[in-house]
MOPAC internal coordinates of N, CA, C and O (Angstrom, degrees):
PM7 1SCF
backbone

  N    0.0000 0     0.00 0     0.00 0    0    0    0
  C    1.4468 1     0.00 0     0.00 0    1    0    0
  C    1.5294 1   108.71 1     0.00 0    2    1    0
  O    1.2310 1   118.78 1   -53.63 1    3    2    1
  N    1.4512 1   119.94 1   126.37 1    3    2    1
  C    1.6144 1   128.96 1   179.46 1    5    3    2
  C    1.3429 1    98.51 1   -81.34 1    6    5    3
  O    1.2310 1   111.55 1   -33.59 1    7    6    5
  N    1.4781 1   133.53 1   146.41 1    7    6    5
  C    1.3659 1   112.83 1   132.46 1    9    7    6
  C    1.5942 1   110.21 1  -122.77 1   10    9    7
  O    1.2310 1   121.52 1   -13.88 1   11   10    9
  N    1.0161 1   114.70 1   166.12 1   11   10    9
  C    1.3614 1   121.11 1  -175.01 1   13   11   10
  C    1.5029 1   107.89 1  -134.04 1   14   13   11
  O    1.2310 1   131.80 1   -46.54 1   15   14   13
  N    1.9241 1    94.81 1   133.46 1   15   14   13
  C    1.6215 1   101.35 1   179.71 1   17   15   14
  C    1.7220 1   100.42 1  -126.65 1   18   17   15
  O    1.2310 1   127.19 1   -45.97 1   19   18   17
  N    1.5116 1   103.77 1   134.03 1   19   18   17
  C    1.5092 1    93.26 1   178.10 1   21   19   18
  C    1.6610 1   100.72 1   -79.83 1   22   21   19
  O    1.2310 1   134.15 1   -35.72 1   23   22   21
  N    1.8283 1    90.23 1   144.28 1   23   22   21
  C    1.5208 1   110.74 1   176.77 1   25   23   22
  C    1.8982 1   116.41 1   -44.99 1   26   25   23
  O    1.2310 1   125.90 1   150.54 1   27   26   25
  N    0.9366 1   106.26 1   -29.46 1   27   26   25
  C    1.4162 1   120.29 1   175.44 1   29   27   26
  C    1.5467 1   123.59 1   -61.53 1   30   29   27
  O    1.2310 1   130.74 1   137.65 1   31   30   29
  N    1.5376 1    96.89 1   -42.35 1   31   30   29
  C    1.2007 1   116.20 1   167.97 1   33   31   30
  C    1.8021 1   118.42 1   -65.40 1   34   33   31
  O    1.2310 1   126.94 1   143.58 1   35   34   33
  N    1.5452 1   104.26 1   -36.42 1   35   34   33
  C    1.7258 1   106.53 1  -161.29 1   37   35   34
  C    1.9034 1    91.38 1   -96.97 1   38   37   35
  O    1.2310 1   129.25 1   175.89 1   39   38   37
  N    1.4073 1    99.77 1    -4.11 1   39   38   37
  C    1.6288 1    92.64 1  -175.55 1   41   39   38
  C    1.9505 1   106.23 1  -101.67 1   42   41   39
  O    1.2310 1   130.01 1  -172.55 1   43   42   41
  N    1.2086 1    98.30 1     7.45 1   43   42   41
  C    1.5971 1   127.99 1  -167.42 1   45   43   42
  C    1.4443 1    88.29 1   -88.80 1   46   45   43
  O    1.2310 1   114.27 1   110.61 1   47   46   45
  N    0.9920 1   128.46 1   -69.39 1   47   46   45
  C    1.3679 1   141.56 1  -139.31 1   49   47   46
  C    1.6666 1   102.83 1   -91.58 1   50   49   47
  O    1.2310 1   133.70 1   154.58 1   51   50   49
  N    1.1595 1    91.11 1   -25.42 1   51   50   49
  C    1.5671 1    98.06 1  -177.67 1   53   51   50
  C    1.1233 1   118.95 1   -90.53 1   54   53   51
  O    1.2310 1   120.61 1   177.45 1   55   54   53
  N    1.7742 1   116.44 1    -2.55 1   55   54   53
  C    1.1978 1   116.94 1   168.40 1   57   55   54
  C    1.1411 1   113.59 1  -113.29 1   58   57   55
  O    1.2310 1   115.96 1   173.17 1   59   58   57
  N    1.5609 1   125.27 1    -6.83 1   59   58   57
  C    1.3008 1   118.18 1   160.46 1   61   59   58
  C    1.3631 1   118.91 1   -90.40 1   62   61   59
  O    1.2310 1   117.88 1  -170.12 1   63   62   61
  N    1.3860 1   121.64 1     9.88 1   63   62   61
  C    1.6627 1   136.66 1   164.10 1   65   63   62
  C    1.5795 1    96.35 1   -68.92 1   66   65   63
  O    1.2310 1   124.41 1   106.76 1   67   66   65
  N    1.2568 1   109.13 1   -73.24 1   67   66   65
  C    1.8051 1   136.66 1  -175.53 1   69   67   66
  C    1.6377 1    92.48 1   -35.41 1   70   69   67
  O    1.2310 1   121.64 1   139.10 1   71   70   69
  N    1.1771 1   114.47 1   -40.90 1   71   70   69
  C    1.5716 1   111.13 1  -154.78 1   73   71   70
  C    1.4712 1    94.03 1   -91.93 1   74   73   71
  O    1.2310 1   110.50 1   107.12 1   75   74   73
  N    1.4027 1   135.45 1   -72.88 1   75   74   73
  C    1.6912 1   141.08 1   148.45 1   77   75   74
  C    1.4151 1   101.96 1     9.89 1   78   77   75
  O    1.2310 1   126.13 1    87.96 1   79   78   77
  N    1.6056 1   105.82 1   -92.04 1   79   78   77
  C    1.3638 1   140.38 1  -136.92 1   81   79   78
  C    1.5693 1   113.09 1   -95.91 1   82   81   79
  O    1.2310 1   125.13 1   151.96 1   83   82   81
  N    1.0873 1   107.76 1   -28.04 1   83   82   81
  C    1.8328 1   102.90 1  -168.30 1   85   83   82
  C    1.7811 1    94.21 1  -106.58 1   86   85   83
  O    1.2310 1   116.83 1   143.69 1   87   86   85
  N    1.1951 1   123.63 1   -36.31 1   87   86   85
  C    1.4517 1   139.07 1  -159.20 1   89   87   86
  C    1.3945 1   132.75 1   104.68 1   90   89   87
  O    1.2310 1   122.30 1  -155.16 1   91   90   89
  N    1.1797 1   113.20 1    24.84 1   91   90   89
  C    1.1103 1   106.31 1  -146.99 1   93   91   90
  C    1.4991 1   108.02 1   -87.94 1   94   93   91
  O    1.2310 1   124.73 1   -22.64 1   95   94   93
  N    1.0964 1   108.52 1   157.36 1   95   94   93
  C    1.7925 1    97.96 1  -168.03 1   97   95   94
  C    0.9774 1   110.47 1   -91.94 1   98   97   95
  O    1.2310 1   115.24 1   -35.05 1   99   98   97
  N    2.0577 1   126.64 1   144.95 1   99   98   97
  C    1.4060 1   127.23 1  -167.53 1  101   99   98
  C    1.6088 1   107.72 1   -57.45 1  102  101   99
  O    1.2310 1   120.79 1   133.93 1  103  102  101
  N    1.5299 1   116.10 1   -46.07 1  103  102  101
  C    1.6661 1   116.28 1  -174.25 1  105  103  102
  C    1.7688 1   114.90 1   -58.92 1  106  105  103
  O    1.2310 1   124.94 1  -178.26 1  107  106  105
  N    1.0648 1   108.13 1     1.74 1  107  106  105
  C    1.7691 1   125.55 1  -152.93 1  109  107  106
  C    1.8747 1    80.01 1  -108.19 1  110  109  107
  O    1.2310 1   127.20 1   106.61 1  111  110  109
  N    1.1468 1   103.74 1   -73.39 1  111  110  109
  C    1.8265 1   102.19 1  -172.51 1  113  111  110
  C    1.4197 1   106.39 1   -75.44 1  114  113  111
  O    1.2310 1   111.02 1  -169.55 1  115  114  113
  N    1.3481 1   134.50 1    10.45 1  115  114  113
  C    1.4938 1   129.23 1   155.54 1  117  115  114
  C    1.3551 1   107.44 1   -92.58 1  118  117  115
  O    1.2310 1   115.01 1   138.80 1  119  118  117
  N    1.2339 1   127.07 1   -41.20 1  119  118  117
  C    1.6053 1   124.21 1   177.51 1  121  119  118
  C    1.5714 1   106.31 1   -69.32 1  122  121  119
  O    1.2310 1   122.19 1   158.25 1  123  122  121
  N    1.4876 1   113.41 1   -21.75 1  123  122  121
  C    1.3767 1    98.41 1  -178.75 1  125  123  122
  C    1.9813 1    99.76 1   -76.83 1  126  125  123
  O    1.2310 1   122.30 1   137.32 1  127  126  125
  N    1.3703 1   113.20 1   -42.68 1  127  126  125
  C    1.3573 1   133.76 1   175.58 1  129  127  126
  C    1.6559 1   113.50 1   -24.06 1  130  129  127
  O    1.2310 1   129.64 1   120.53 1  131  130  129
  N    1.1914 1    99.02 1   -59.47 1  131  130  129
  C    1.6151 1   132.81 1   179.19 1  133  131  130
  C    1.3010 1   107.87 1   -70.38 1  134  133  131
  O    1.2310 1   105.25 1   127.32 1  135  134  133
  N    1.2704 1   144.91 1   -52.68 1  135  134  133
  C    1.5069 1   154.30 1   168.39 1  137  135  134
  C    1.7932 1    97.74 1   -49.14 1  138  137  135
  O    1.2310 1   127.96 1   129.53 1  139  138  137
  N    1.0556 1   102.27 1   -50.47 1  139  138  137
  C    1.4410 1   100.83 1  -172.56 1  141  139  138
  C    1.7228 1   121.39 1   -73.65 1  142  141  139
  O    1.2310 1   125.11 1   145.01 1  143  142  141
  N    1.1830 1   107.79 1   -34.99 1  143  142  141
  C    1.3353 1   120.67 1   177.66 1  145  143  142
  C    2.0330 1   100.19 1   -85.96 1  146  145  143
  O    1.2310 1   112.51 1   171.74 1  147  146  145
  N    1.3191 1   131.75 1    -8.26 1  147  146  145
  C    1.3587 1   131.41 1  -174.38 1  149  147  146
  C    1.9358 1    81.09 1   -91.40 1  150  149  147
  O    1.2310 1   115.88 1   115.68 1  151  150  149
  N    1.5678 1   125.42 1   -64.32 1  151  150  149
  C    1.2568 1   146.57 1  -149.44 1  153  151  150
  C    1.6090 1    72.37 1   -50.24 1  154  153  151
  O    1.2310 1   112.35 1   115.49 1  155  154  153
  N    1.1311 1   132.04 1   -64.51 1  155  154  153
  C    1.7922 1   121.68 1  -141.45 1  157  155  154
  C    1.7183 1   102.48 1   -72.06 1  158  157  155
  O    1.2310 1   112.28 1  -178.32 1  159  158  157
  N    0.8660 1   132.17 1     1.68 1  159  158  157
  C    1.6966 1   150.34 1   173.80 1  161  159  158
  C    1.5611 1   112.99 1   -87.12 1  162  161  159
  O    1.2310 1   127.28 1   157.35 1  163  162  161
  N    1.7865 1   103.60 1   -22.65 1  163  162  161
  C    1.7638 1    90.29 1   178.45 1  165  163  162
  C    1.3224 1   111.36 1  -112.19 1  166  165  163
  O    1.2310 1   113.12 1    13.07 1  167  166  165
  N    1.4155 1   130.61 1  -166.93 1  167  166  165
  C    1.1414 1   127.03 1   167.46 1  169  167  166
  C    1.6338 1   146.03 1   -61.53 1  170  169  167
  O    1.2310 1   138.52 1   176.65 1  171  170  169
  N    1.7633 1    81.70 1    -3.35 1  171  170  169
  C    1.8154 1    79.58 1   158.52 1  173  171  170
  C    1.1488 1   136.64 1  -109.76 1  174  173  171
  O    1.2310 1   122.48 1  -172.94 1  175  174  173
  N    1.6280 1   112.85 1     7.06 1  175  174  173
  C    1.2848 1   125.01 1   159.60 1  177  175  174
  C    1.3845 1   115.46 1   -18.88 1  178  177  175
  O    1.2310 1   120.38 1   124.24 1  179  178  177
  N    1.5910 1   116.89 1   -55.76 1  179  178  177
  C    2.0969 1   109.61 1  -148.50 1  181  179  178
  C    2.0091 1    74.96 1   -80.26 1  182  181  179
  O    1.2310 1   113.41 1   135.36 1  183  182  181
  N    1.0393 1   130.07 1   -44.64 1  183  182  181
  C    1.7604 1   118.28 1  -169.28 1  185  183  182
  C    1.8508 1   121.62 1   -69.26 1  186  185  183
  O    1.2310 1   125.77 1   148.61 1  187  186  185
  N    0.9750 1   106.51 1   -31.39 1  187  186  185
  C    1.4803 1   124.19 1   136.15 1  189  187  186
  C    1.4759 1   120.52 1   -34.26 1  190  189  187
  O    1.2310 1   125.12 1   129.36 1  191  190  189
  N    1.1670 1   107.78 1   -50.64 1  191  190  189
  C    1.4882 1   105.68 1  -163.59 1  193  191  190
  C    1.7186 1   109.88 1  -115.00 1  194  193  191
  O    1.2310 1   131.21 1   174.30 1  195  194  193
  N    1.1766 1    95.97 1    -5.70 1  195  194  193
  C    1.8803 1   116.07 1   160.39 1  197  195  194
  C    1.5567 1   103.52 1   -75.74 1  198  197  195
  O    1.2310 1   121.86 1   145.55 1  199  198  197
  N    1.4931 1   114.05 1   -34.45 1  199  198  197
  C    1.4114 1   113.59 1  -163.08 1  201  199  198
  C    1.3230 1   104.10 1   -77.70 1  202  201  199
  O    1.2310 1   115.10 1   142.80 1  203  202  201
  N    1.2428 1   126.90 1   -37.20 1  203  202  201
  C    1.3600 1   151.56 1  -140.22 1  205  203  202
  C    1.8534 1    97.47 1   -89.03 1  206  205  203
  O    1.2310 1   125.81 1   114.99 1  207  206  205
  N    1.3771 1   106.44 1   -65.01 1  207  206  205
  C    1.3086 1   100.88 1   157.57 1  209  207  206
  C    0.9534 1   168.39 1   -46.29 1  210  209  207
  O    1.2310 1   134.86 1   143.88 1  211  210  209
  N    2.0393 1    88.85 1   -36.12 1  211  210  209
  C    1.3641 1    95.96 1   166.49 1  213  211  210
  C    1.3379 1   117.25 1   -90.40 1  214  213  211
  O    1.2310 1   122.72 1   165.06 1  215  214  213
  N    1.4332 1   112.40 1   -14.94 1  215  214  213
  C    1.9912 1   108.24 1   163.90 1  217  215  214
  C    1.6866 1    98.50 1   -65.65 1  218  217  215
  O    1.2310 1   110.32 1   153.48 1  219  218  217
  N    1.1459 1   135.79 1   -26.52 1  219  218  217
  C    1.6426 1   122.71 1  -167.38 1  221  219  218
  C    1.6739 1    94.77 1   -72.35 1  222  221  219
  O    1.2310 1   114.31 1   141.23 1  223  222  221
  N    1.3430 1   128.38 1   -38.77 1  223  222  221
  C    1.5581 1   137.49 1   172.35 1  225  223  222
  C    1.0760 1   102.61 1   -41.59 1  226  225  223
  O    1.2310 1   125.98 1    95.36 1  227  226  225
  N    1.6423 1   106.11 1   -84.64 1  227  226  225
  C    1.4342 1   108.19 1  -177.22 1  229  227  226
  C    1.5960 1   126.78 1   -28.37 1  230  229  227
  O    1.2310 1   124.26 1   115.65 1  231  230  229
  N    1.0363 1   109.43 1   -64.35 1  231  230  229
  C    1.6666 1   139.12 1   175.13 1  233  231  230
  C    1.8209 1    96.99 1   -28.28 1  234  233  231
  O    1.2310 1   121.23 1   101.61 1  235  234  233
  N    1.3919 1   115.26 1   -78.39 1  235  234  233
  C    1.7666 1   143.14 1   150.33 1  237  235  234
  C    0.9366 1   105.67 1    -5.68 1  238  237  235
  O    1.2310 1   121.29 1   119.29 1  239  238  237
  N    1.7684 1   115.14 1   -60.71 1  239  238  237
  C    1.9753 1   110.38 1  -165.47 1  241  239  238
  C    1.4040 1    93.60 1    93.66 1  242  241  239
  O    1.2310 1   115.49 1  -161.06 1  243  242  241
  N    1.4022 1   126.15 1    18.94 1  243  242  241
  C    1.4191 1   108.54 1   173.85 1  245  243  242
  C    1.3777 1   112.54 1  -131.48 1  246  245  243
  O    1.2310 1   119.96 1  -142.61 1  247  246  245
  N    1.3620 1   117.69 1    37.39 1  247  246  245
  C    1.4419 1   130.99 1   158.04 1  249  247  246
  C    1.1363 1   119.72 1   -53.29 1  250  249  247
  O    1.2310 1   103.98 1   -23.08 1  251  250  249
  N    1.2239 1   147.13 1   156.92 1  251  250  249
  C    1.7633 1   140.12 1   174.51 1  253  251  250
  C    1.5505 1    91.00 1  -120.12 1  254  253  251
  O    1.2310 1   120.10 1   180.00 1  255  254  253

């Protein structure tokens, strides 16, 4: 049996853990929010998102 969680979802949760659980302050995970959504606008977006995948592989067990 597969199941599948979108990354969005497990990166969701992990910031409302961070925010709960570690302390982290809401203006602290919006500037990170914002950094991240500015980052996908420059040129390292496509390596970013090469990186991203290939840790989701790894993660999978379906690295070569």
């Amino acid at each position: 049996m597969t199941v599948t969680l979108p990354l969005v979802l497990v990166l969701g949760v992990i910031a409302w853990a961070a925010i709960k659980f570690l302390g982290i302050r809401m203006w602290a995970a919006i500037a990170i929010a914002l950094f991240g959504f500015w980052l996908a606008h420059t040129f390292l977006a496509p390596a970013v998102e090469s990186g991203t995948r290939t840790g989701v592989r790894i993660v999978n067990g379906t690295h070569i």
